[in-house]
N, C-alpha and C positions, 0 to 999 in steps of 0.2 A: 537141856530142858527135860524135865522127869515125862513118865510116863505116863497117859491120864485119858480120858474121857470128853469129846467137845460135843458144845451142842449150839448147831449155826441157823440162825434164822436171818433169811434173805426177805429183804420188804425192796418193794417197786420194780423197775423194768430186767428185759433180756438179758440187758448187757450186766445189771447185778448181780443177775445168777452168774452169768461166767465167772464175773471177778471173785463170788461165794466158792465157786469150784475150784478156782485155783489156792483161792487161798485153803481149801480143805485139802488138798492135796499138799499145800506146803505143812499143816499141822497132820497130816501123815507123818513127813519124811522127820516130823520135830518128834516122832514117839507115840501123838496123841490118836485115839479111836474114835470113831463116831459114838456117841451114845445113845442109849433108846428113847430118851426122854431130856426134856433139859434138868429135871429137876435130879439128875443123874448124871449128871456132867459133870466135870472137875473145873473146866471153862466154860463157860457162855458169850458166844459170840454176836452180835445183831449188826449185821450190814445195810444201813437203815437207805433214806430215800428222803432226798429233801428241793424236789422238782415242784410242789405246789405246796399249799399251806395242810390242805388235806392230806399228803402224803407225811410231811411235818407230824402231824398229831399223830396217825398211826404208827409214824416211828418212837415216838415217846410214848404212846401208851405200850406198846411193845416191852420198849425196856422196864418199862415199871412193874409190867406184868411177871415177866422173865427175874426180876430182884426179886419179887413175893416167894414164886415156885425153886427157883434155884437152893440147892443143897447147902448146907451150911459148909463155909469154907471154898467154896466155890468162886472162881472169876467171873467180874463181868467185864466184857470189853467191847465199846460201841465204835463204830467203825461205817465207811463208807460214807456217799454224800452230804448226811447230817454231819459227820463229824469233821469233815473239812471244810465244810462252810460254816460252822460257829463255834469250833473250835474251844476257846477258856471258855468263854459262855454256856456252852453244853455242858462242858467239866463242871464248871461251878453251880449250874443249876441240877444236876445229878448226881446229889451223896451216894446215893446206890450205886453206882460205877466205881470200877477201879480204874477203867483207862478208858481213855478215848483217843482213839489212832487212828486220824486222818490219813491219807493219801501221801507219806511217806514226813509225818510228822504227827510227835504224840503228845500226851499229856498228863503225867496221873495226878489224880485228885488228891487236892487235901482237906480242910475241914472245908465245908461249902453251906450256902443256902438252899433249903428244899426248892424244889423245882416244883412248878403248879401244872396238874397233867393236864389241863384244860385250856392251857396256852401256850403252844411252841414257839420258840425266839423270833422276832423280828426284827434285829439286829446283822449290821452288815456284817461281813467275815472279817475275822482279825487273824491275825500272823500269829502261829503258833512255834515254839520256842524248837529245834529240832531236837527229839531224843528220843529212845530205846523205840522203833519203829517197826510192826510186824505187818506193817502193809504198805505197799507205793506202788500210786498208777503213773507215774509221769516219774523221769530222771529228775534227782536231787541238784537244784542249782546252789552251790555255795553262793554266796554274793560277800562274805566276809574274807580276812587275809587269810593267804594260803594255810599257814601254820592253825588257825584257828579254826579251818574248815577241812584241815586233816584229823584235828581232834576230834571235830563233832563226829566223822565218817570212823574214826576208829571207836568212838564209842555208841554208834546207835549201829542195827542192820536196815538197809535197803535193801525190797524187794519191788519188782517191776511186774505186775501182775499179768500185763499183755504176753513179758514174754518165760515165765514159770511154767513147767508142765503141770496137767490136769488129770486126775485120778479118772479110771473109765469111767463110763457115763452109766448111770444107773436108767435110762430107757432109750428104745430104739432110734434118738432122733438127740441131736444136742447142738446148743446156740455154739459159735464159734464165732467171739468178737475179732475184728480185721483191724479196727482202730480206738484209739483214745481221743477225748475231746472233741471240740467243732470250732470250725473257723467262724463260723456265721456268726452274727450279732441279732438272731431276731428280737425285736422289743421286750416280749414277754418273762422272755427265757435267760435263767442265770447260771447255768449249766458251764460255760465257757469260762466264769467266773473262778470257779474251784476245780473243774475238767483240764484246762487248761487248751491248747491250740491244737487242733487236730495234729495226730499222733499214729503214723499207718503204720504197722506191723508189713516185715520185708514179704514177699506173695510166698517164698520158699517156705518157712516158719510156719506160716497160717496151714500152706499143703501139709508138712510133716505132721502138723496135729492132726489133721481130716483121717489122713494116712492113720495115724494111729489109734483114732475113734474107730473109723473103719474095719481095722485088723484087729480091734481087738475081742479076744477068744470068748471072753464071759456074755457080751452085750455088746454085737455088733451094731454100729451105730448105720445104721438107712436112711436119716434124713439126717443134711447141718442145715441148718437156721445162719445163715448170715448177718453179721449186726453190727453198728456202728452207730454214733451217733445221725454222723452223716454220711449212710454209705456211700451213695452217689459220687463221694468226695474223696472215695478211699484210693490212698497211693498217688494224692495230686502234691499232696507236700514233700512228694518223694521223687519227684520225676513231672517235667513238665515239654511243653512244646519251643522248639527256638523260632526266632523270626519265618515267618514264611511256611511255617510247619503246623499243621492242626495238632490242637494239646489233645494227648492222649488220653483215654481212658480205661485206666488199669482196674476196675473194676468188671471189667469186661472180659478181661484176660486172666483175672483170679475167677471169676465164676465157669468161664469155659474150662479149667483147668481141675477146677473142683466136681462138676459133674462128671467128670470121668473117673470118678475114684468113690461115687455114692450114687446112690442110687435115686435120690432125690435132694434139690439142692434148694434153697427158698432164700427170697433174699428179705430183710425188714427195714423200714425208715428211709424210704427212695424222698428225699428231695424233688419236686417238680419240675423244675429247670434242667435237674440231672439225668432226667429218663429221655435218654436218647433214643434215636432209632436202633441205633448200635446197641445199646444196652438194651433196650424192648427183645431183638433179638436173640440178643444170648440170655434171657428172662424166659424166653419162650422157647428156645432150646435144651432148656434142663427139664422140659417135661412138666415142669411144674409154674402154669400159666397165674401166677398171684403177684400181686401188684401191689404193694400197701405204699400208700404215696401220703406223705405227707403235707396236708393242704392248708389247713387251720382256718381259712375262710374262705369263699368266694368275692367277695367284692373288693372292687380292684382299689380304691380310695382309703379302704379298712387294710389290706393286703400290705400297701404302701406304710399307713400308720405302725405295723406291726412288723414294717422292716424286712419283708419277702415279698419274691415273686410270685408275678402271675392273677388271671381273676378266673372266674367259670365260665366266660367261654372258652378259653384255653384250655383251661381243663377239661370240659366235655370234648373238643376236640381230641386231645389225645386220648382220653379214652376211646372215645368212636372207632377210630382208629386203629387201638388194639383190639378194638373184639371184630374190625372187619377183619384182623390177623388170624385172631382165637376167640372165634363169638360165646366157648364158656372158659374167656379169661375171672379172674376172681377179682374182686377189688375193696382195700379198705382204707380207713381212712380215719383222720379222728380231727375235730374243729373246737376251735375255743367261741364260748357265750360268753356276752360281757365284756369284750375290751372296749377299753374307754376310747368313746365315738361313735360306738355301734349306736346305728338307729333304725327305726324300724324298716327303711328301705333295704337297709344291710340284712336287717333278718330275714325280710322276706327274700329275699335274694337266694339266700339261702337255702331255704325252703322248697324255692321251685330250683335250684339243683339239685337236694335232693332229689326232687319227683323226677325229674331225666336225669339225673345221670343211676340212679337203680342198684347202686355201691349195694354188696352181696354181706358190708359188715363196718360199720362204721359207732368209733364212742364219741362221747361229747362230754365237753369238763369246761366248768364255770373260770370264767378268768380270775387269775390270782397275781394279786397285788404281791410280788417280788422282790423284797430291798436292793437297791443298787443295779435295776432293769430302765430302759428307757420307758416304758409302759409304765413304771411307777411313779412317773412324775409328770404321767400327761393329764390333761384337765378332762373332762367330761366323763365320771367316772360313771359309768351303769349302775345303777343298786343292786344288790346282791340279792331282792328278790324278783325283779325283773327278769336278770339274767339267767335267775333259777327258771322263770317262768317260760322262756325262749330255748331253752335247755332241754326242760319236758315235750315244749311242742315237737323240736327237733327228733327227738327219742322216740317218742310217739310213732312220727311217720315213720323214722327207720326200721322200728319194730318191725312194723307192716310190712314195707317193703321186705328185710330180710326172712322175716318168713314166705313170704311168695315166694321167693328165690329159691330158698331152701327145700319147700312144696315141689318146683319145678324138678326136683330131680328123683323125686318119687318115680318108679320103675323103671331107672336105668341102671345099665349097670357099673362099677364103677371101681376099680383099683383102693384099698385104701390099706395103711398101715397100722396093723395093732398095737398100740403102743402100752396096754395094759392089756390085766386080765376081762373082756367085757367091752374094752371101747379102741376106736380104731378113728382114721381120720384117712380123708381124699385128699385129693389136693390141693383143695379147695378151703381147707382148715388149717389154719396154723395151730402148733401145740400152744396150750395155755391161755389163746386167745380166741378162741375162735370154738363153734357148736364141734361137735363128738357125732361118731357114726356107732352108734350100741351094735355088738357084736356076740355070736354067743362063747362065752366064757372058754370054750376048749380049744378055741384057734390060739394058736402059739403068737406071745408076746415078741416081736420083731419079724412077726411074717407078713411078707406084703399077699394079700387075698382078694379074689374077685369077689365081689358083693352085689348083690339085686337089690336096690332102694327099696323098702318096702312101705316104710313109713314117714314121718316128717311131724318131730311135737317142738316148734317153736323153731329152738338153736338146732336142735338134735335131730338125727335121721337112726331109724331101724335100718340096717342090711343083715339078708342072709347070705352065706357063701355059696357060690355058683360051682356046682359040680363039674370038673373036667370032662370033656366032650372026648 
């Protein structure tokens, strides 16, 4: 492959980015450089997101935006969860595309119909043809005869994204996914659909990486971000309990293994079921007391509809519980409005969970009708302005509440990590999702610093640096 110019734009969660990094590190080792601009790039990459309908549209307006400004002569190639869940349909509805390369299966365009940017496909996924492949999150299953599926492997490359290395990390803190896919089935969610079945990375692997974010000389890495779909779940399809044996948990044993080689270790996407005692504990032994639990509702009748465990009291039990461990444990969380059945008891239920349980950071997002989701074909569907409407209130209070929270830590003092020129975070902040600690500008980018709270606007806190005694 010649020598050239890429330019990669990552749309939706954590684990994206990883999979954007590693694949940037493999269009390294291919020749290619990062560019300054897309509109300076020799390729154009987009690793889209196709988790809600609204993610859906920002990924298609992306690419359309990215075919305007791009160079003449230049690739475009759409990739990630959009493009493994619709596959021709994508191809065919974007003449601006040269390829589109799913999850270790591509397609390049030929003449097509214009794609309308104002409507993302809702269409189930279709089987896409295997050929010339620059990307795979999951092993390639032949299902055809040997002889025909030595051909297809001699003429397309597979790449396994989980286990590719990754170019250093350009700031002091970087996601490190542990696994691929989720076993779970919840109603909503059609992730498992094109993800495919959870998929854990060996704990060795995952160390060597931490290892070599850690050592490395440009931009030593100070915090990993742990991630998976379902971490909680990680290393269980790799090792399990025999009769008369409690099933382990190797999440436990990669996180105890990983704070010893960084200096902050965070973990994202806990499962509710999965937050063990044992796992609380090694949670609150990395120093870094954050909790992001994934709950989606409280009421236990909506909980059941939507194919998971658990309701709010449960929930607020375990919380209680860990802040009588670490009373400034952190906690976040994200809930869907609008699945069908929700009724106004559900919401208010809701509601007065929020008000006790006092979550330090919590989003909310409208339910989305899913093709080929069990929730897609349940009856009592919410309108989509109601649910907008139950959305707001939600949001409303959380605001509230997360700025008390945030207020509360106004004059203490407080460890946090620079992760740019200007803004830092405790540990109380995950990167990218969570409020910023402003900093002044000449504290060194990867240094951890004591800071004095001094202020609180919203998400954001003022600290000054505390002079050595």
């Amino acid at each position: 492959m010649p020598d050239g110019r890429y330019w990669l734009q990552t749309l939706g969660c954590p684990k994206n980015q990883v999979d954007s990094e590693k694949l940037a590190g493999l269009l390294h080792a291919d020749g290619y450089a990062p560019a300054p601009s897309p509109a300076e790039a020799d390729l154009v990459v987009v690793n889209t997101c196709a988790f809600i309908d609204a993610a859906r549209q920002e990924s298609v307006d992306t690419v359309l935006a990215l075919a305007d400004t791009r160079a003449a002569g230049a690739r475009l190639v759409v990739t990630g969860c959009m493009a493994e869940r619709y596959g021709e349909e994508l191809a065919e509805a974007l003449p601006e595309v040269d390829l589109v390369a799913g999850f270790g299966r591509s397609l390049v365009p030929g003449p097509r119909t214009p794609y309308p940017p104002t409507a993302p496909p809702d269409v189930a996924p279709t089987a896409a043809a295997p050929a010339a492949a620059p990307v795979s999150l999951r092993p390639r299953r032949h299902r055809r005869a040997p002889a025909a599926a030595a051909a297809a492997s001699a003429a397309s490359s597979s790449f396994d994204l989980l286990s590719l290395p990754r170019p250093p990390s350009a700031a002091p803190w970087a996601y490190v996914k542990v696994a691929e896919g989720c076993d779970r089935r919840c109603g909503f969610c059609a992730i498992p659909s094109f993800r495919g079945a959870q998929r854990s990375r060996a704990p060795r692997d995952v160390l060597i990486e931490v290892e070599q974010l850690v050592a490395d000389p440009t931009m030593p890495v100070r915090e990993v971000v742990l991630v998976a779909q379902d971490l909680a779940s990680y290393g269980r399809d790799r090792s399990g309990g025999g009769r008369g044996r409690p099933r382990p948990v190797p999440l436990v044993s990669l996180t105890e293994h990983v704070r010893r080689l960084v200096p902050r270790t965070r973990l994202l996407y806990l499962y509710p079921s999965g937050l063990t005692g044992e796992l609380i504990e090694a949670v609150l032994a990395t120093g870094v007391p954050y909790f992001d639990l994934s709950l989606q509702h409280v009421s236990r009748p909506l909980l059941a509809r939507m194919r998971r465990w658990g309701d709010g009291e449960r929930f607020l039990e375990r919380i209680a519980h860990i802040r009588r461990l670490a009373p400034d444990a952190t906690f976040r969380s994200s809930f869907i409005l609008g699945y069908p059945g929700e009724t106004e008891e559900d919401h208010d239920a809701l509601l007065a969970f929020l008000d006790e349980a006092q979550l330090d950071w919590a989003g909310f997002f409208p339910f989305s009708r899913e093709q080929g989701t069990f929730a897609a074909g349940l009856g009592d569907q919410v309108p989509e302005g109601l649910a907008m409407e139950r959305l707001r209130e939600c949001a409303e209070l959380q605001d509230g509440i997360t700025a008390r929270r945030r207020d509360a830590m106004v004059g203490r003092v407080h460890r946090v990590l620079v992760d740019s020129p200007g803004q830092a975070r405790t540990v109380h902040e995950a990167p990218e999702i969570d409020g910023i600690v402003r900093v002044p500008r000449t504290l060194s980018v990867g240094a951890l610093v004591d800071v004095a709270v001094t202020a609180s606007f919203g998400t954001d806190l003022v600290g000054e640096p505390v002079a050595a005694a």
